[in-house]
N, C-alpha and C positions, 0 to 999 in steps of 0.2 A: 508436660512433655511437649507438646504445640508450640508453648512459648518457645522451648528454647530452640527448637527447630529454625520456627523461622525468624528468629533473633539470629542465631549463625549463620542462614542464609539471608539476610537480610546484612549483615555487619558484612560480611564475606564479600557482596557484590557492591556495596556502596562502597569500601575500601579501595576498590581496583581501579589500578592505575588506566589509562586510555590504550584502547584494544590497539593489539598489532597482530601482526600474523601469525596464527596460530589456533590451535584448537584439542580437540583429542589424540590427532593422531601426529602432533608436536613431538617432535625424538627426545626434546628437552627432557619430559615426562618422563620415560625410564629412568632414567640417571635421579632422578628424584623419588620416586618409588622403592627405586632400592635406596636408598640413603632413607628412607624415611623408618624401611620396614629393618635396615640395619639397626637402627637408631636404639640408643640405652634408653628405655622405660624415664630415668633421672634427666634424661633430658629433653622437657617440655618445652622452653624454649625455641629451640633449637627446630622439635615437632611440628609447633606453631607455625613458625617459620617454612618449613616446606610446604604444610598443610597450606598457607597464603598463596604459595608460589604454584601450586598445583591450583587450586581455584583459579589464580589468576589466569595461569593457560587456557584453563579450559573455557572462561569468559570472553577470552581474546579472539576478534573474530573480523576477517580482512576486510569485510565489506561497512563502509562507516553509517552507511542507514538501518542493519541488524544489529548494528552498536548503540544507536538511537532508539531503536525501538525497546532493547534488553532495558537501556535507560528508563525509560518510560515506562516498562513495567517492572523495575526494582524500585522508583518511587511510589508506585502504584504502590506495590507489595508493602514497603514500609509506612505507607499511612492507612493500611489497611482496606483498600480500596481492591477488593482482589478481585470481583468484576473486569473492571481495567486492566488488574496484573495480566489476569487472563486472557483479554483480548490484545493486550501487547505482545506475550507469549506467544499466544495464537498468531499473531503475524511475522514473526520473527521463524517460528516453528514452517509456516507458508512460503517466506520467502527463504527458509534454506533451510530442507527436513536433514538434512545430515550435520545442522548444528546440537548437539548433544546437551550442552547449557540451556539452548530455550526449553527443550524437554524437558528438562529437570526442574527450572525454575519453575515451569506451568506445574509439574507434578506435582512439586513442593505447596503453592497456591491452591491445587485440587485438595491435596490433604487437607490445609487450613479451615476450607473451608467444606471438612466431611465428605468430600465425593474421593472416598480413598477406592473406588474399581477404576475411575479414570485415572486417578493417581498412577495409582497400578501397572496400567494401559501405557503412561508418559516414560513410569520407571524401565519397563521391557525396554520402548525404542531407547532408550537412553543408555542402556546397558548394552543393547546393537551395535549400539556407537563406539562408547568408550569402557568393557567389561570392569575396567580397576575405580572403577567411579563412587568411590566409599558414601559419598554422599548419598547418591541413588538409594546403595543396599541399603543403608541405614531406612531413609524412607522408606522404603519396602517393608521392611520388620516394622516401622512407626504403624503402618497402613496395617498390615497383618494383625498386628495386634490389635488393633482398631476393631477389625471385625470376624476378634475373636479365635482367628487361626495362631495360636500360641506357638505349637511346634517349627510351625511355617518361620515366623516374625523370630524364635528363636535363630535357626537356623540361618534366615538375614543376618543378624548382629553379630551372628560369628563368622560370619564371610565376610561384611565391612571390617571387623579386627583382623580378620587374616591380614586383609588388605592395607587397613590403616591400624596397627595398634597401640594407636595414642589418641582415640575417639576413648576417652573417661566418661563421657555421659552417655554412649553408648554400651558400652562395659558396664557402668548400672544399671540401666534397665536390663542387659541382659541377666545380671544376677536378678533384678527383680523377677524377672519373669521365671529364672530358673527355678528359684523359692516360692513359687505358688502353688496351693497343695495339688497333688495330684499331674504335678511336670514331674515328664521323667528328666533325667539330667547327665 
């Protein structure tokens, strides 16, 4: 499950195009949210697709030295050097707490590397920011689950589907966890 986390966030943030203006509270965003959460189940492409273009905003960030820094800790992050991730995040998170991406990317990193209560801690501010942030909830239930709070980490996975319901790897783990003896369902 680790892996594939931060292989999506990692593929996600090396993907994107060079930041511009923008961020959570981009109006773009709506118009995509609803087309995403219109969207017919058959069309995964299509999913993909917005799902990119929503990362992408919420990566996009006007100032070009918090765009540098995210840099440096998305290489961090993908050579596994999460040390660094973190203190790149850490800085990025410093120089502008009402960036919602650094939060998350750092959360993302705390998971990686088992510290899922500051995880946690990253996931809140990050949901302050931007609440339809499917990524977040998802980590939330990843973290939840981690330590053991099942009904909790339930509960995440079916708020990230409200919100995005074309997360398929999300949606299995949620049946997993549904199917374990002794969940209610």
């Amino acid at each position: 499950m680790r892996a594939w986390m931060a292989g999506l966030i990692v593929c996600i943030g090396l993907s994107l195009a060079p930041a511009l203006p923008g961020a959570q509270d981009d109006p773009r965003l709506d118009d995509l949210f609803a087309e995403l959460q219109a969207l017919d189940k058959r069309r995964d492409d299509r999913a993909r697709m917005l799902q990119a273009e929503i990362w992408q905003i919420w990566f996009e960030h006007e100032d070009p030295a918090v765009t540098r820094i995210m840099g440096t800790g998305l290489d961090a992050l993908a050579s596994s050097r999460h040390k660094a991730a973190i203190e790149a995040f850490t800085r990025a998170v410093e120089r502008d707490p009402e960036y919602a991406e650094a939060w998350n990317r750092r959360a993302t990193t705390y998971y990686l590397v088992d510290r899922y209560r500051d995880s946690l801690e990253d996931i809140d501010r990050v949901l302050e920011l931007e609440p339809r942030h499917f990524g977040a909830i998802a980590g939330r239930g990843l973290c939840l689950k981690a330590l053991g709070r099942t009904a909790e980490a339930i509960d995440a996975f079916e708020r990230a589907l409200e919100i995005n319901p074309h997360m398929d790897r999300v949606y299995i783990e949620l049946l997993r966890l549904r199917a374990r003896p002794g969940t209610a369902t």
